[in-house]
N, C-alpha and C positions, 0 to 999 in steps of 0.2 A: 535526581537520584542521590540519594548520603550514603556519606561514608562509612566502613563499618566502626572508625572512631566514634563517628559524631551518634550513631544509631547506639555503644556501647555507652558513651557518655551521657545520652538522655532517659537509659535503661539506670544507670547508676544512680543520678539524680533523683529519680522516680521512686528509689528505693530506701533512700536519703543516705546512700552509703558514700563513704568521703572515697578518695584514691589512694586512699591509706589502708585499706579495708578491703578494697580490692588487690591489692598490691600483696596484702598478708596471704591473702585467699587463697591467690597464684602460686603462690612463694616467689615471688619477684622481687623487684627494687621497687622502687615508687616511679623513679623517672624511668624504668621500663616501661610499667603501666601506664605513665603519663606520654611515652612515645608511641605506643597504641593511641589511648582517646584522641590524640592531635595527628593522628595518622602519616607516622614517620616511620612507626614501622609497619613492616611487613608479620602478619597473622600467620602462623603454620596450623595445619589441620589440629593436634590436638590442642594447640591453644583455641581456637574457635571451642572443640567440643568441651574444652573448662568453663570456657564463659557460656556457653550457652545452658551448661549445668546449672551454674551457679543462678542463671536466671531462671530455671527451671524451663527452657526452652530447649528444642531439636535445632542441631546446626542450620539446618535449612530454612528453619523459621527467625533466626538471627541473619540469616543472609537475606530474607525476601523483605526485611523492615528496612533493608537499604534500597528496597526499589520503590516503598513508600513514603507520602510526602507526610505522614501522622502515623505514629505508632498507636494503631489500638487502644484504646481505654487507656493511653498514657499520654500527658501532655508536660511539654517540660514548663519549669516554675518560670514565671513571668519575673518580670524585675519587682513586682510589689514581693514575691514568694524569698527573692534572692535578699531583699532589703532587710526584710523578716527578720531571716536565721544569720544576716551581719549585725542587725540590733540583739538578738538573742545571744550572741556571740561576746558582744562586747558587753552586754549585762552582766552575765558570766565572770568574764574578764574583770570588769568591777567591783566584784561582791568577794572573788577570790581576792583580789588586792585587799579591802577591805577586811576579811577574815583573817588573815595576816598580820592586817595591822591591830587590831583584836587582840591575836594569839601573843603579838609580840610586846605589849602594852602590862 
């Protein structure tokens, strides 16, 4: 059985939304939303019904993926998925430094 963190947190991924994004969503802090996904806090009924919005899902249908060992048609990113978007990240990162120094030249 998972948690509703861990089941919110492989919903998000899925979606490739950061917890930045989630967090705006909410109108919350970041480390609110990140004391959900790491299940420290405690969920009250309308916060269940926002995230389940936001997924486009029925409370009850967010509640029964905690009783599943696979969500659905969703599989979270393996480590080659997470290696990806840390090289895509630091590409990124590179090209901005780079542009910079460009601009500043």
């Amino acid at each position: 059985m998972k948690k509703i963190g861990d089941v919110l947190r492989q919903l998000r991924l899925q979606h490739n939304w950061s917890q930045e994004y989630m967090a705006f969503v909410l109108h919350m802090s970041l480390p609110g939303y990140s004391k959900i996904e790491r299940n420290q806090s405690e969920l009250c009924l309308s916060r269940l019904c926002q995230l389940a919005e936001i997924f486009q899902l029925k409370p009850s249908e967010l509640l029964a993926f905690c009783e599943e060992k696979e969500l659905p048609g969703i599989s979270a990113p393996d480590h080659r998925d997470q290696e990806i978007i840390r090289l895509q990240q630091k590409i990124i990162a590179l090209m901005e430094i780079r542009i910079d120094q460009q601009n500043s030249a």
